[in-house]
C-alpha positions as a Markdown table, in Angstrom:
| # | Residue | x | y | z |
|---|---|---|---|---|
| 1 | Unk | 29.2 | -14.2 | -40.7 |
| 2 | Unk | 32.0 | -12.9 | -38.9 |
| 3 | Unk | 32.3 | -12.6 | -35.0 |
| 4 | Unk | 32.6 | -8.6 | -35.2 |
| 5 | Unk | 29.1 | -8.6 | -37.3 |
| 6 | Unk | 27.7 | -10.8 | -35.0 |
| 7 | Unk | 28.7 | -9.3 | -32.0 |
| 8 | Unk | 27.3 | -5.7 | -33.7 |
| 9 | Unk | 24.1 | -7.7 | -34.6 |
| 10 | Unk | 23.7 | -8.7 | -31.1 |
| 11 | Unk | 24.5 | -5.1 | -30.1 |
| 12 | Unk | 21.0 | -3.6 | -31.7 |
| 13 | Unk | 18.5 | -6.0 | -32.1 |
| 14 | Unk | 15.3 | -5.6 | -30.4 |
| 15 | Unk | 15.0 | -7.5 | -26.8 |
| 16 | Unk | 12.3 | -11.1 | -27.8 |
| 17 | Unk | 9.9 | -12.0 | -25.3 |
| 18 | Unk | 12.4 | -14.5 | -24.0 |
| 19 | Unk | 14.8 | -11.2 | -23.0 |
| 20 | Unk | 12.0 | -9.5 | -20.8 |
| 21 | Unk | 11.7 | -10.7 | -17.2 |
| 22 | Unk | 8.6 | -12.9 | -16.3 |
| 23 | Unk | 5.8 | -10.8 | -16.0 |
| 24 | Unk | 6.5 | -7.6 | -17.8 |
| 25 | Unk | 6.3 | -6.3 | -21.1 |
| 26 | Unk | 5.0 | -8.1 | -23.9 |
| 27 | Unk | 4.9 | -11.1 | -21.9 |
| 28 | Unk | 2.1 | -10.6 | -19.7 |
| 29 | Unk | -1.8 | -9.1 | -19.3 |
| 30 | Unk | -1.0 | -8.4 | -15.7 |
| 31 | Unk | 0.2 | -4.4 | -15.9 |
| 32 | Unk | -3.0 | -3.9 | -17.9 |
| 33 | Unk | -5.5 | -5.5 | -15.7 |
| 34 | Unk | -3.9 | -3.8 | -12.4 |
| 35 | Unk | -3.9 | -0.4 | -15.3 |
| 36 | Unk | -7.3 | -0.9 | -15.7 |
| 37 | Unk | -8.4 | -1.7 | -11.9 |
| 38 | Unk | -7.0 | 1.4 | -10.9 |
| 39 | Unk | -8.8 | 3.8 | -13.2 |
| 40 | Unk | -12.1 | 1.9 | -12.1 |
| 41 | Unk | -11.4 | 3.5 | -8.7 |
| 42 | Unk | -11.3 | 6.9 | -9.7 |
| 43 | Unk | -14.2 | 5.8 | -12.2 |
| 44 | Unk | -16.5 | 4.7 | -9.6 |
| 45 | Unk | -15.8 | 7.7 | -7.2 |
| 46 | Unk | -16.7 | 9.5 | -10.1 |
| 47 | Unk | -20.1 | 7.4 | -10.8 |
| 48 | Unk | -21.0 | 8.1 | -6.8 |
| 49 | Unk | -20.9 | 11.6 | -7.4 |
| 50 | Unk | -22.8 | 11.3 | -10.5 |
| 51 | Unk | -25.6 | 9.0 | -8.1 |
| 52 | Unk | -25.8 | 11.5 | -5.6 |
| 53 | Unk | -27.5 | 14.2 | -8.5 |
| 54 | Unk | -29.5 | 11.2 | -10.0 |
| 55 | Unk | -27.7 | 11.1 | -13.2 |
| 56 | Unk | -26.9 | 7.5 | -12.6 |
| 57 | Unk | -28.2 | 4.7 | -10.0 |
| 58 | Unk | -26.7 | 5.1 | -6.3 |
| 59 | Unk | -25.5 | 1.7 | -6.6 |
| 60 | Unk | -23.2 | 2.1 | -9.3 |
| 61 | Unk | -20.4 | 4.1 | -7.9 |
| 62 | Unk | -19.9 | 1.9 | -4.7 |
| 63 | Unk | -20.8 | -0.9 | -7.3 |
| 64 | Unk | -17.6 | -0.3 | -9.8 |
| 65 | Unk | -15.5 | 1.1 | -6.8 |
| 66 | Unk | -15.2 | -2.4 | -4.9 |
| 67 | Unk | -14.9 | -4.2 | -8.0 |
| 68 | Unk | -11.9 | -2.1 | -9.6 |
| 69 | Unk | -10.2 | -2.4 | -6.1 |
| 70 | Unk | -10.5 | -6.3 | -6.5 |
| 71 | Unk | -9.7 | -6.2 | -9.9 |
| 72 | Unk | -6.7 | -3.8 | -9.2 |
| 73 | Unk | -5.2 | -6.0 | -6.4 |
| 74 | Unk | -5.9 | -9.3 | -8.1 |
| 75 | Unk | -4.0 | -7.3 | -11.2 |
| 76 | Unk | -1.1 | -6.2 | -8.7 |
| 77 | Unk | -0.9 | -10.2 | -7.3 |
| 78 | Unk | -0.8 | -11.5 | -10.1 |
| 79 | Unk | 2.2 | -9.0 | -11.8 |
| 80 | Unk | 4.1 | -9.2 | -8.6 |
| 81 | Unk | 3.9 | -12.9 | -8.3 |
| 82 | Unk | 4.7 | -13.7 | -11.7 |
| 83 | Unk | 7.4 | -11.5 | -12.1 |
| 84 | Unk | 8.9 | -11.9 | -8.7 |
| 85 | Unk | 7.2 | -13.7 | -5.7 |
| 86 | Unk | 7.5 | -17.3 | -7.7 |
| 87 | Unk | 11.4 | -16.6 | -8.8 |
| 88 | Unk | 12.2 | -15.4 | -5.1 |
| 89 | Unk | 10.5 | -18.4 | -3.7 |
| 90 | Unk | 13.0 | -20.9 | -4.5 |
| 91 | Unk | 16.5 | -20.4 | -3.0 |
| 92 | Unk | 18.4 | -19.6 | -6.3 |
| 93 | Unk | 17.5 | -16.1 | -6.6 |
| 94 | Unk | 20.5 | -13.9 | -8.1 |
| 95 | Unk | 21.7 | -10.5 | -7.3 |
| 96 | Unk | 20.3 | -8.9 | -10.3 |
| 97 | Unk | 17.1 | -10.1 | -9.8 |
| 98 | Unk | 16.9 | -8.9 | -6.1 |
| 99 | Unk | 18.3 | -5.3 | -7.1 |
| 100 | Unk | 15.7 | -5.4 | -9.5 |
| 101 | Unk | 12.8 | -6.2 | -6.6 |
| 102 | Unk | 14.3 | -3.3 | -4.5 |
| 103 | Unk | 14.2 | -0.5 | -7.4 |
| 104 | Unk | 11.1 | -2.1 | -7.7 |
| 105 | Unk | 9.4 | -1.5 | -4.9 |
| 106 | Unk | 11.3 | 2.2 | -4.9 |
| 107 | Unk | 9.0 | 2.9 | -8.2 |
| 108 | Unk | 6.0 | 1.6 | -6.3 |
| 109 | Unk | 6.6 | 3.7 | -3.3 |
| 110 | Unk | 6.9 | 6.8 | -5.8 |
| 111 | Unk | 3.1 | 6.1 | -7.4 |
| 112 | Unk | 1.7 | 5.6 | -3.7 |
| 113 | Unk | 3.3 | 9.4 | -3.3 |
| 114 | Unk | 1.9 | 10.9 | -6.0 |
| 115 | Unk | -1.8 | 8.8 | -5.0 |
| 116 | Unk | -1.8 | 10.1 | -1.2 |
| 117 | Unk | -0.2 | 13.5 | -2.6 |
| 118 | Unk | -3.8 | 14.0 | -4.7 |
| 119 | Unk | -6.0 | 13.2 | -1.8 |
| 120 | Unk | -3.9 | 15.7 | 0.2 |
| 121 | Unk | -3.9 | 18.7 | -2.3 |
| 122 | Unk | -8.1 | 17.8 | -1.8 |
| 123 | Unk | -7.7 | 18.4 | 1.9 |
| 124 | Unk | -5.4 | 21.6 | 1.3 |
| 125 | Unk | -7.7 | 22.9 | -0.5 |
| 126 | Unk | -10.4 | 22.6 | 1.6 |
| 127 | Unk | -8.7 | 23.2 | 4.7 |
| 128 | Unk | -7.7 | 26.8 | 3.4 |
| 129 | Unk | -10.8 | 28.0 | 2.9 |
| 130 | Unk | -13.6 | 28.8 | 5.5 |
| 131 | Unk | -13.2 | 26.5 | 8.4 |
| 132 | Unk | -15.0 | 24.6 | 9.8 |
| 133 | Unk | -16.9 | 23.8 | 6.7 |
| 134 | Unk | -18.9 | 21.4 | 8.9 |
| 135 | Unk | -19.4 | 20.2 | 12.8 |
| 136 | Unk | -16.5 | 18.0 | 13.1 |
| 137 | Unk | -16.6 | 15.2 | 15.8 |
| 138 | Unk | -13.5 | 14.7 | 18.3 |
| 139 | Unk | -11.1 | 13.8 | 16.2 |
| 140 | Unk | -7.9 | 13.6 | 18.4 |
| 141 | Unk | -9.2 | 10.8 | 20.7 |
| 142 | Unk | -7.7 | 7.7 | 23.2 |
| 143 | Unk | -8.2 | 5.5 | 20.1 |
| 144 | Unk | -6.2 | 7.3 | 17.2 |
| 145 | Unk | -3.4 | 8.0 | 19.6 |
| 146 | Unk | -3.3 | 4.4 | 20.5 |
| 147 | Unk | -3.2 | 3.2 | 17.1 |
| 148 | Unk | -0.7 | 5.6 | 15.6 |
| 149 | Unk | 1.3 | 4.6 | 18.9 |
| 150 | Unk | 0.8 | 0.6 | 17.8 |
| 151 | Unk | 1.9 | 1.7 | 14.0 |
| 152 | Unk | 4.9 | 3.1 | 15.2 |
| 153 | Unk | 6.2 | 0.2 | 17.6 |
| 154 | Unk | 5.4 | -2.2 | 14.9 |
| 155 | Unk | 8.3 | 0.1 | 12.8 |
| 156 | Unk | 10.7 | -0.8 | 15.6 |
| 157 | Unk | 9.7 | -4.3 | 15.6 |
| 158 | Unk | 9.7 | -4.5 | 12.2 |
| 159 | Unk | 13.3 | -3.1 | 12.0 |
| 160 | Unk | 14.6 | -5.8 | 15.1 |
| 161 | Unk | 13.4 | -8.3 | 12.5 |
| 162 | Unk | 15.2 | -7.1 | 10.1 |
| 163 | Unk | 18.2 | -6.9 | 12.2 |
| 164 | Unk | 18.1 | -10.3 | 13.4 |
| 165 | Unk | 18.1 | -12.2 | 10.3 |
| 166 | Unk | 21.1 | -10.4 | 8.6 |
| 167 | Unk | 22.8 | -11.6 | 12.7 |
| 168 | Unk | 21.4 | -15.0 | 11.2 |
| 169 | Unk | 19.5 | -15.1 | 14.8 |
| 170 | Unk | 16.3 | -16.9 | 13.0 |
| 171 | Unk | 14.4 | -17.1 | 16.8 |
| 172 | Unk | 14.4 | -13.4 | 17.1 |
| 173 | Unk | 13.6 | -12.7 | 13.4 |
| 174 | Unk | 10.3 | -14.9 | 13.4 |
| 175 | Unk | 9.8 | -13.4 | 16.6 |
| 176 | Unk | 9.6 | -10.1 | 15.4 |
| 177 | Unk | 7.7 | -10.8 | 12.7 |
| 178 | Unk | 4.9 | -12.2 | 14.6 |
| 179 | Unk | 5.0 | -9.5 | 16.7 |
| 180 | Unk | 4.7 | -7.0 | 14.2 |
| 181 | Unk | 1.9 | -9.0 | 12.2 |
| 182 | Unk | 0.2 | -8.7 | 15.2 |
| 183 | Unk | 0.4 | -5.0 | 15.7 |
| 184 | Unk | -0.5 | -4.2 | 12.1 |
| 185 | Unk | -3.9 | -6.7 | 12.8 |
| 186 | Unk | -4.8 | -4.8 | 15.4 |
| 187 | Unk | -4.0 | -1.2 | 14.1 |
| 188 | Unk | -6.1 | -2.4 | 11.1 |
| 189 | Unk | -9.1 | -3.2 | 13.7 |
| 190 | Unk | -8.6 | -0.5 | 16.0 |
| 191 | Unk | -9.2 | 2.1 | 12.7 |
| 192 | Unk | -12.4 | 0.0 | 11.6 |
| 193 | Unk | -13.5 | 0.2 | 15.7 |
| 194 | Unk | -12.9 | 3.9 | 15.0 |
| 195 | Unk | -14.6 | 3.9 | 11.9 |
| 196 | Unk | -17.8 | 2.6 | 13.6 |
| 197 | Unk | -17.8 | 5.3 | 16.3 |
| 198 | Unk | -17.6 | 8.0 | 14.1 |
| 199 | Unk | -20.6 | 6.8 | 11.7 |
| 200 | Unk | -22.8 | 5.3 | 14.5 |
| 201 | Unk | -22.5 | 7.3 | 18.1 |
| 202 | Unk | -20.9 | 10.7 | 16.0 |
| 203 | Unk | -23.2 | 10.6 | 12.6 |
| 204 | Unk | -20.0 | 11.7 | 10.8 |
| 205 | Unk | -20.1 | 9.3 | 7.4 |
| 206 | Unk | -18.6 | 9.7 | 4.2 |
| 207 | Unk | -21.3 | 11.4 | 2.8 |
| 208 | Unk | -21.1 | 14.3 | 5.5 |
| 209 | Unk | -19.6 | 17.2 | 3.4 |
| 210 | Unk | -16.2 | 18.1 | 1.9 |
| 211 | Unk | -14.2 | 17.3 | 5.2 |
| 212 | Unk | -16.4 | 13.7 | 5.4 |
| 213 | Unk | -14.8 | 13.3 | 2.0 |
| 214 | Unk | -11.5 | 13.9 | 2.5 |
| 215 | Unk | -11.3 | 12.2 | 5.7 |
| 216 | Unk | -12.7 | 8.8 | 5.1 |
| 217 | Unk | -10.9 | 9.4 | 1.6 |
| 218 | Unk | -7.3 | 9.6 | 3.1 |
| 219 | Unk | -7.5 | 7.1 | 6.2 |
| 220 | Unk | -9.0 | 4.9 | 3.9 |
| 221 | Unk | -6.5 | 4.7 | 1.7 |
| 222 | Unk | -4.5 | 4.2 | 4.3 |
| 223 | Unk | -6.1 | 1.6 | 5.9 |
| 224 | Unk | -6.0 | -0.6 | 2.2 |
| 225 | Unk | -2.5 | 0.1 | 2.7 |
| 226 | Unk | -1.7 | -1.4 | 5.8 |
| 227 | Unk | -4.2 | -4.3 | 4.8 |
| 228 | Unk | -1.7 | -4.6 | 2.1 |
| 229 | Unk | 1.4 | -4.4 | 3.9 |
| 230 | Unk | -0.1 | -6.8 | 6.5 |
| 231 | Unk | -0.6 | -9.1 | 3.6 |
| 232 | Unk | 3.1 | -9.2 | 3.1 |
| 233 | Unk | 4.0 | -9.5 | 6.2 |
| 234 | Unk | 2.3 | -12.5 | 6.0 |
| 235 | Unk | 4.1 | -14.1 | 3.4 |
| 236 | Unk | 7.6 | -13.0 | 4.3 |
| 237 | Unk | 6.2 | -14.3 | 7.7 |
| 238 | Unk | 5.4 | -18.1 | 6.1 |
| 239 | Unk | 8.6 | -17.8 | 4.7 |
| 240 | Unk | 10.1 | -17.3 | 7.3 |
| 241 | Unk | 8.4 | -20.0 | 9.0 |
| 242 | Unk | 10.1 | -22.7 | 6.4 |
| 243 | Unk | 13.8 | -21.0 | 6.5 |
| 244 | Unk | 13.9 | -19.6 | 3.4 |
| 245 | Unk | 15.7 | -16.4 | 4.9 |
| 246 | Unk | 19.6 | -15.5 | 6.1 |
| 247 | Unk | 22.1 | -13.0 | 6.2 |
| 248 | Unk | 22.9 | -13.3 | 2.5 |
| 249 | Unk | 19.5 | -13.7 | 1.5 |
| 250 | Unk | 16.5 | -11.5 | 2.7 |
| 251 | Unk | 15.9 | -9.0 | 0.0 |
| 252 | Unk | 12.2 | -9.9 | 0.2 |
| 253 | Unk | 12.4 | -8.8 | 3.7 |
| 254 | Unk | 13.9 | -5.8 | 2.8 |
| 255 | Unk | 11.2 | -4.5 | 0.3 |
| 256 | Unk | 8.5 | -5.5 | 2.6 |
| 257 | Unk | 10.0 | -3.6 | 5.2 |
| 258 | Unk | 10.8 | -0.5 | 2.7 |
| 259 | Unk | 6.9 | -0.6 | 2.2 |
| 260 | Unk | 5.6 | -0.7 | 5.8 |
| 261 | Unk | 8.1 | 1.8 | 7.4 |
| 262 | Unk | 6.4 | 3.9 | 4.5 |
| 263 | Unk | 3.0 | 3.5 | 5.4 |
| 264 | Unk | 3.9 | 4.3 | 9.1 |
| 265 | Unk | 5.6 | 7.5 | 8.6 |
| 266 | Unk | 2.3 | 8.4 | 6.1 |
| 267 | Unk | -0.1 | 7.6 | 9.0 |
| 268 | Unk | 2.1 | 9.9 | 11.3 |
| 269 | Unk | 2.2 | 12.9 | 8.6 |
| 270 | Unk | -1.5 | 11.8 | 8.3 |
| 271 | Unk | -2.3 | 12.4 | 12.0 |
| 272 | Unk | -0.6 | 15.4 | 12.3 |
| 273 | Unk | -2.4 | 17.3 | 9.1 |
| 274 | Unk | -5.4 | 15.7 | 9.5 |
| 275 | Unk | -6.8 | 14.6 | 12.7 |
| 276 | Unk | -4.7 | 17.8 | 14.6 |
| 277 | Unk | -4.6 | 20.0 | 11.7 |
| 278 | Unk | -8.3 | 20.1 | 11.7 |
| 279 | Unk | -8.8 | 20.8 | 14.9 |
| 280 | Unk | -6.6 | 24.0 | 15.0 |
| 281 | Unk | -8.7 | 26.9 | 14.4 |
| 282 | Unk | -12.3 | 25.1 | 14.7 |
């Protein structure tokens, strides 16, 4: 066989397993599994529904709901990890591979958009028909505006992180991470503290109409995300921890930080439409 027919049969031949990168395609289960946690979320909020007529048992909705979110995140771990977390560990990563990480965390961001987008068009709708539909409890309290105050400084800590490890100052750049762990902790308590005040001292639960719905709907989803960014945090954090990061090489920190700066600026678009929004014209 000549060069020029090898070179053409090289030129069109279908990628092997080999050719994928770890974790994708053919080569893995993972996509599937977080596939099919995902649509056990909308499954089992369908199943509540269903519980709340009697067509099915209560305890089925809540039931499949908690498990697909296990199964989802475990499915998400286990994709992420295998396709990137374990390569990135080590300190041979190449350039490819971290562009790869950062457009893939882009195409993550654009789901989450089009997930939060759905929950919003809910609340839209609602919100343009008669309102009040329901007594709504104080909304715009001390406690929201001191969490969405803690979200945002944990942006700018976040971002002095950042900052300092591509200055290769590594004192500063742990320090900042602690920091903003830290804040994202407490922002994750201060919404379950919240959480608890509405349900117990204002009897405003998830079950408490369209507007219960939507709200408890949307900051929750929130809150899972935050758990999630908090989670990566924590690694990057670890890693940090053990040197694994410098000026050339802190695309991890870079993706992580992509994902919580999104989450903040959701939370502020969040407060604004929902918490304020609700309580013009009630």
């Amino acid at each position: 066989m000549s060069t020029e027919e090898a070179h053409d049969d090289h030129g069109h031949h279908l990628p092997a397993v080999q050719d994928w990168p770890r974790g994708f395609g053919e080569a893995s289960w993972w996509p599937f599994v977080t596939a099919v946690g995902g649509a056990g979320i909308y499954a089992g909020a369908g199943l509540y529904v269903l519980g709340q007529d009697g067509i099915v048992g209560q305890t089925a909705g809540p039931a499949v709901f908690i498990g697909s979110i296990f199964l989802f995140l475990a499915g998400l771990y286990g994709w992420l990890y295998h396709a990137f977390v374990s390569h990135f560990w080590s300190r041979d990563a190449s350039q490819k591979s971290a562009s790869k990480l950062r457009w893939g965390m882009i195409a993550f961001l654009g789901s989450e958009l089009g997930t939060f987008g759905a929950l919003f068009t809910y609340y839209f709708f609602i919100r343009a028909g008669t309102w009040p539909p329901q007594e709504l409890p104080e909304l715009t309290g001390s406690l929201v505006l001191a969490n969405t105050a803690i979200l945002i400084i944990s942006s700018f800590t976040l971002h002095w992180a950042h900052v300092a490890i591509r200055e290769e100052n590594h004192r500063n750049f742990v320090l900042g991470l602690a920091v903003t762990l830290l804040l994202g902790v407490i922002f994750i308590g201060g919404q379950v503290y919240e959480y608890y005040e509405f349900i117990v001292h204002s009897n405003f639960a998830i079950t408490d109409g369209i507007f219960g719905s939507a709200f408890y709907g949307l900051t929750g989803l929130h809150g899972l995300h935050v758990s999630l960014g908090a989670v990566l945090l924590g690694i990057v954090f670890v890693r940090a921890l053990r040197g694994q990061y410098s000026a050339e090489r802190h695309v991890s920190v870079s993706t992580a930080s992509m994902y919580w700066h999104f989450v903040d600026v959701v939370w502020i678009f969040l407060v604004v439409v929902l918490y304020v929004g609700a309580e013009v014209g009630a």
